[in-house]
N, C-alpha and C positions, 0 to 999 in steps of 0.2 A: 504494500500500500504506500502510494504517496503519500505526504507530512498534512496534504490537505486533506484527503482521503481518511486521514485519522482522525482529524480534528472533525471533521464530518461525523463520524460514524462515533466516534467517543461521545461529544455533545449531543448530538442528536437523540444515542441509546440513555445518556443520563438524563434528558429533559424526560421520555418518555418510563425513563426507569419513578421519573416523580409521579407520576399520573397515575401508575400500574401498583405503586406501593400505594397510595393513596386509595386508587380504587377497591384493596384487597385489607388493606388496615383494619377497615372499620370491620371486619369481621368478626373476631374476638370481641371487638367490644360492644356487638350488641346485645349481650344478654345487658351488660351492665347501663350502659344507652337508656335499655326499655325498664328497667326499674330507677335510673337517676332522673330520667322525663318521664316516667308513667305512659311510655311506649307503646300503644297496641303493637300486634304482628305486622296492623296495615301499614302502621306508623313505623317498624322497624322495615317495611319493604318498602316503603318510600325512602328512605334515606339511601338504602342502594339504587331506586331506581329514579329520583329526581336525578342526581348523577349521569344513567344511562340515559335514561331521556334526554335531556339539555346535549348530552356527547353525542348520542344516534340522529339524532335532528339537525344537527349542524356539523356534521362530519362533512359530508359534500361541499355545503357552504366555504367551510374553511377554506377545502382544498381547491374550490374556484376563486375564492379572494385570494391564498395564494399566490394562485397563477398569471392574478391578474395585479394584486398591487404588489407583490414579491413575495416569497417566500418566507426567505428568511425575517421582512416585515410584521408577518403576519406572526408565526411562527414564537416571535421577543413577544409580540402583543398575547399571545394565547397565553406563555411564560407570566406574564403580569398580571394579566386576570386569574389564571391559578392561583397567586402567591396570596392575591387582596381576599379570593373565596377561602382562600384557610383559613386566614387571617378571622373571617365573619365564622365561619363553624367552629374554631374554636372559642368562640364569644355568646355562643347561641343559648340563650336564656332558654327556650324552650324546643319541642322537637318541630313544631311547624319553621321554626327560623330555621334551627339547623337543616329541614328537608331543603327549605330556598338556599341557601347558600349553598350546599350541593349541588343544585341547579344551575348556579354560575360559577362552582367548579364545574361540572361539566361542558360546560359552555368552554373554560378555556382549554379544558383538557382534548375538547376536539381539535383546536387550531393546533398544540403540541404534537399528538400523536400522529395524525391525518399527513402531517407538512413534515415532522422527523422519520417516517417512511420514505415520502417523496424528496427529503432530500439526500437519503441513503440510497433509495434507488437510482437517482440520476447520477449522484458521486460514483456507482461501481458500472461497469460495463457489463454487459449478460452472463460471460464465463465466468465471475466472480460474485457474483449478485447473491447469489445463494448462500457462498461463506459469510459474503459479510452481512445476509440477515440471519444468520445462525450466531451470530457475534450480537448482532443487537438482542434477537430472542431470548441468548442469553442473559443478557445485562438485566432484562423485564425478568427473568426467571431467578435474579436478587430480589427484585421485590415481589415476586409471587415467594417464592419461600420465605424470604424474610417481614411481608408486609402482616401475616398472623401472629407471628412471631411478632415483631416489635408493638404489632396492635394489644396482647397481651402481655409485654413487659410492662410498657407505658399506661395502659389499662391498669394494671394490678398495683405497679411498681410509685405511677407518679396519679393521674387523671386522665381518662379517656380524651378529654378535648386539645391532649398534646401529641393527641396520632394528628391532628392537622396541623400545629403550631409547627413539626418539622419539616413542612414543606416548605416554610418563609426563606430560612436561611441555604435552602436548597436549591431556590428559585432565583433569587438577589444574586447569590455566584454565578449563575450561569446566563441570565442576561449580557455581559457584558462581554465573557467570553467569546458568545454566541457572535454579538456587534465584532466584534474583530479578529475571529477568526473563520467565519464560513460566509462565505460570498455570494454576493444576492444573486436571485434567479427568478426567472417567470417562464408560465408555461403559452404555448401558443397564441391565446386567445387576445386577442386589443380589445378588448368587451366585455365587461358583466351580461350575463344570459341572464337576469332578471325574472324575466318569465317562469325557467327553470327554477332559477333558486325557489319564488316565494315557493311553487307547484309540491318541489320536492322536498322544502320544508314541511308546508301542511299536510302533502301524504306521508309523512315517517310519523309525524307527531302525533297525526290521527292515528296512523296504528298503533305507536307504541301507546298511545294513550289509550286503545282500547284494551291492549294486552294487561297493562298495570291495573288497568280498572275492573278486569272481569271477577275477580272474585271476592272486590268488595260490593261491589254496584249489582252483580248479579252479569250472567254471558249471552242473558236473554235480554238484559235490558235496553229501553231506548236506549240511554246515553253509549254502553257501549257498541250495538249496530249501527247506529248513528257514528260513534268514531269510525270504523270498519269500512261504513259505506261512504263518509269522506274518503278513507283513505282509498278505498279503489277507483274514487271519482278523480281524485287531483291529482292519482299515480299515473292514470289512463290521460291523462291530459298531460300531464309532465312527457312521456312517451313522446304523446304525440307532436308537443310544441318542438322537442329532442331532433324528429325526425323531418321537420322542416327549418329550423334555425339554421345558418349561416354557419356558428359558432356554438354548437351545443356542451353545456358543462357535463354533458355524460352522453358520447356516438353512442345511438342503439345499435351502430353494425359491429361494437364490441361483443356483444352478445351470441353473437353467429360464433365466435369461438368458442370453441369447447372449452378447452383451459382457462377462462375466461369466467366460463359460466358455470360450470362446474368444481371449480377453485373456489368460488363466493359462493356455491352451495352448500360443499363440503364445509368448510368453515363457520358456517352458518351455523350450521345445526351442531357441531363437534363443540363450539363455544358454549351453546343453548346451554349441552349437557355438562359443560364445566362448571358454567355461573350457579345453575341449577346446584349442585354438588357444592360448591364452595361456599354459598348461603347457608345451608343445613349442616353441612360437616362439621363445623365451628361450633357450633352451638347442639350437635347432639355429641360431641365432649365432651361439653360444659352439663348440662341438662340431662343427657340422656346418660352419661357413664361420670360423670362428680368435677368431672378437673376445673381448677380454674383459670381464667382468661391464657396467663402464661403459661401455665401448664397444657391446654390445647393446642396454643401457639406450635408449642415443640412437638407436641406429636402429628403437626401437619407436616413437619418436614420432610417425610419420606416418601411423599407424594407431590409438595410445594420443590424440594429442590433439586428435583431431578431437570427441571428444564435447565438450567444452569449447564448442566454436565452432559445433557445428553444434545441439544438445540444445536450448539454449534458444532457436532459430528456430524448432525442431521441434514443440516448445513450445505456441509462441502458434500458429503455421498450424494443428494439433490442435485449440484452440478454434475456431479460423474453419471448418475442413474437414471436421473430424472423425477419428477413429482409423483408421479402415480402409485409407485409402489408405496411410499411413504402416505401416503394422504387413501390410502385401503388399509394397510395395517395399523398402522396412528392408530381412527379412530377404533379399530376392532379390541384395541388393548384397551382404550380406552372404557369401552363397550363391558369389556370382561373384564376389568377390575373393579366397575360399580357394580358389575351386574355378581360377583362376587359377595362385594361390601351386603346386597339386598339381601341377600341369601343366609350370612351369617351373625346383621347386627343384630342386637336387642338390649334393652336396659342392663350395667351393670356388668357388659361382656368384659373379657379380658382385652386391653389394649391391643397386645403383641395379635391377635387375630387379623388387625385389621392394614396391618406392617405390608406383609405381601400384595394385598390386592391396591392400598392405592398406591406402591410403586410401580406398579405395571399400569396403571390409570396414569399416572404421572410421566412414564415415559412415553405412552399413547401421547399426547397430546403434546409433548417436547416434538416430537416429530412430526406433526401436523401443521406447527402453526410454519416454520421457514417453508414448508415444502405449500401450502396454499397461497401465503405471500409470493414468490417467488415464480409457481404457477399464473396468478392474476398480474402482477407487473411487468412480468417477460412477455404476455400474449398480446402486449400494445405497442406505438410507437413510443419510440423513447421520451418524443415531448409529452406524449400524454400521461407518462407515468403517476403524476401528478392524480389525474382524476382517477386513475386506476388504485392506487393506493387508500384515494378517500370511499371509494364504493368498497372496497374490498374492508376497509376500518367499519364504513356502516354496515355491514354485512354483520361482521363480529359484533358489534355492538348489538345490531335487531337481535342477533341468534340470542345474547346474554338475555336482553329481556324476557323473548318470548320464551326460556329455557326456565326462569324464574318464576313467572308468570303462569307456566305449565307445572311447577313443584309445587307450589304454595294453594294452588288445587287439589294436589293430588294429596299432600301435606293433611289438608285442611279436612277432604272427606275421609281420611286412614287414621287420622291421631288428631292432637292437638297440645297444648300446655298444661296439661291438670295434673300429671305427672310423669317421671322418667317413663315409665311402661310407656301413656300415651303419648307420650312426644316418637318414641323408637317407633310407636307404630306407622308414624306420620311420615317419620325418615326413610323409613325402607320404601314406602308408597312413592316420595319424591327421588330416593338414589334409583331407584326402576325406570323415574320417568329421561334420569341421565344418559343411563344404559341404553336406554332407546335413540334416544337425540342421536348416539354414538352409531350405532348401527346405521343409520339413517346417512348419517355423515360418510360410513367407507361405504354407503351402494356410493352417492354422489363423485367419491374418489374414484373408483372404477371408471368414471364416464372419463375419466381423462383422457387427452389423445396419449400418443405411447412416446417415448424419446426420438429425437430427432436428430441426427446424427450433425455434429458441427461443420460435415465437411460438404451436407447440402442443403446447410440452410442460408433462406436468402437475407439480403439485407433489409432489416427490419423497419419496413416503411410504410405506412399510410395503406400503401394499395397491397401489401404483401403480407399483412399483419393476420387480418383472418384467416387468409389460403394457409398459411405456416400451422396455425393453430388449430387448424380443423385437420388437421394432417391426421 
């Protein structure tokens, strides 16, 4: 790697290494959360999903303002609005405040993530691409292992509302860095798509807002068909404004590609059954077998830090191999280490039970996430990496919802919080609905085209970009 190359891919992995700890912290500390604010469940799954929301709704966005006022512009500006949202949740008097400030962390966490993809992707060239997101997926797979873990030291150790106070001094350093070490950039477009943006903000927000809402509001109710039925009305119009604009902030002839299309579905559904999993896990530690915040903490790591160790092998064997095999067996391990966990949890089990099956759930998903990145940004032109990385982030993001969204039902009619017995019953109902996601995730990996040999493929342009990827 060149010295800029580094300073790319360093920066870039620690901004979004803040987002990912941050998104995974508050885990451990929800039980304590919903007894220090008198939390319902609702109110403990709105503080994960005001987050998702605000980040799934404006993942796109980001990644067209971006392309259009710069990059790395936008990118310092998401870093700032992070810093000021910690700043407000850890201040949050109540749990309604704390859900809204969530809400605009989320907000900056899209512009960080969306645009530290895209600008890792444009720094590496195709034959390298894969190592160095197996190097970023890494650096996130510190704060996937260490974000439950530090959620209950800090939790236990000091007060829950300094899992956000350490984002401040996290954010502050690397602003400046950022300024004068990586080099601005923009993608194609001289133009805001307007149209697109409001289109495909109301259609993500109407879904994901119907998803959050279905099993408080009820799945029959107006409010959520009514979300539902916006979202397929302004998604179909989003399309369509896509397919005659000039300058669309998402070509629908990306979609003609397989890798393309089936890299963002796999992902989709392979996250659902992470988020799914990583909501309950935490908390049937705590709740369903005694430990407390720090004490759960540590025993997610054998499932939290395998991406670390395994991500960036996954990595570099993705450029020698290719995606497919990884993004079919990924999620199937994935599949069979919850689908394991459902089979053997219950109130009071022994820990060491449950050791084996989420490390092999752990290393399923270490090798899904470089090989469907990787997948979706190599099957475009190289300016458009850009919007291919933010579809590919909203993707991740919807699957997180809609995988929560599906557990906290399943959750809800199997168990519930009266005691350890009913809480396990609730968990097994939700790690089942994991296991599915998972499954669901490698058909999708299969649909991938098959490797394509370096010495015929063509140069990756505008008009060669589909014919390549439907190979």
């Amino acid at each position: 790697m060149t010295s800029k190359q580094k300073w790319i891919l360093v920066l870039a992995a620690m901004a979004a290494f803040m987002t990912a700890l941050d998104s995974l912290v508050v885990t451990t500390a929800l039980s304590t959360i919903k007894l220090d604010l008198g939390a319902s469940v609702e109110g403990l799954e709105w503080t994960v999903n005001a987050y998702n929301l605000s980040f799934a709704v404006l993942l796109m966005t980001a990644a067209a303002l971006g392309d259009r006022l710069g990059r790395r512009r936008v990118f310092v500006a998401g870093i700032g609005l992070f810093v000021v949202a910690s700043a407000a949740c850890g201040v949050a008097p109540s749990v309604g405040a704390l859900i809204a400030a969530r809400a605009v962390q989320g907000a900056g966490a899209a512009a960080v993530t969306t645009l530290a993809l895209a600008l890792v992707g444009t720094a590496f060239p195709p034959e390298k691409r894969g190592a160095a997101l197996g190097i970023f997926f890494a650096v996130n797979g510190l704060a996937v292992a260490g974000g439950p873990l530090v959620g209950g030291a800090i939790t236990q150790g000091i007060a829950w509302q300094w899992i956000f106070w350490l984002n401040v001094p996290i954010g502050l350093a690397l602003i400046p860095l950022v300024l004068r070490r990586i080099p601005e950039s923009h993608g194609p477009d001289s133009s805001l798509d307007l149209p697109g943006l409001a289109l495909v903000s109301g259609g993500v927000l109407g879904l994901v807002w119907g998803l959050v809402r279905g099993n408080d509001a009820g799945w029959g109710s107006a409010e959520v068909i009514g979300a539902f039925a916006a979202a397929v009305v302004l998604l179909s119009a989003f399309a369509a404004v896509e397919l005659r604009t000039r300058a669309p902030m998402l070509p629908m002839r990306f979609f003609r590609s397989r890798a393309f299309t089936a890299g963002n579905a796999a992902i989709f559904c392979a996250v659902g059954g992470l988020f799914c999993a990583v909501f309950f896990m935490a908390q049937f530690l705590q709740t369903g077998l005694g430990y407390d915040p720090l004490g759960a903490g540590l025993r997610l790591l054998p499932w939290t830090a395998t991406l670390f160790f395994v991500a960036p092998v996954a990595g570099k064997l993705v450029d020698r191999f290719g995606e497919r095999p990884f993004l079919v067996i990924g999620p199937l391990l994935q599949a069979i280490g919850f689908g394991w966990i459902a089979l053997v949890a219950e109130a009071g089990m022994s820990y060491g039970t449950l050791i084996a099956p989420l490390m092999v759930a752990g290393v399923g998903i270490s090798m899904s996430f470089p090989a469907a990145q990787n997948s979706v940004v190599s099957s475009v032109p190289e300016e458009a990496i850009g919007k291919a990385a933010g579809t590919n982030t909203t993707m991740r993001e919807l699957g997180g919802v809609l995988g929560i969204a599906i557990g906290v039902a399943a959750f809800a009619g199997a168990g519930g919080y009266a005691s350890p017995a009913d809480f396990s019953d609730g968990f097994v109902a939700a790690i089942s609905v994991s296991a599915g996601l998972s499954v669901a995730a490698a058909l999708f990996g299969a649909a991938l085209p098959g490797r394509q040999s370096p010495l015929q493929a063509e140069p990756r342009t505008e008009s060669s970009v589909v014919r390549n990827s439907s190979a």
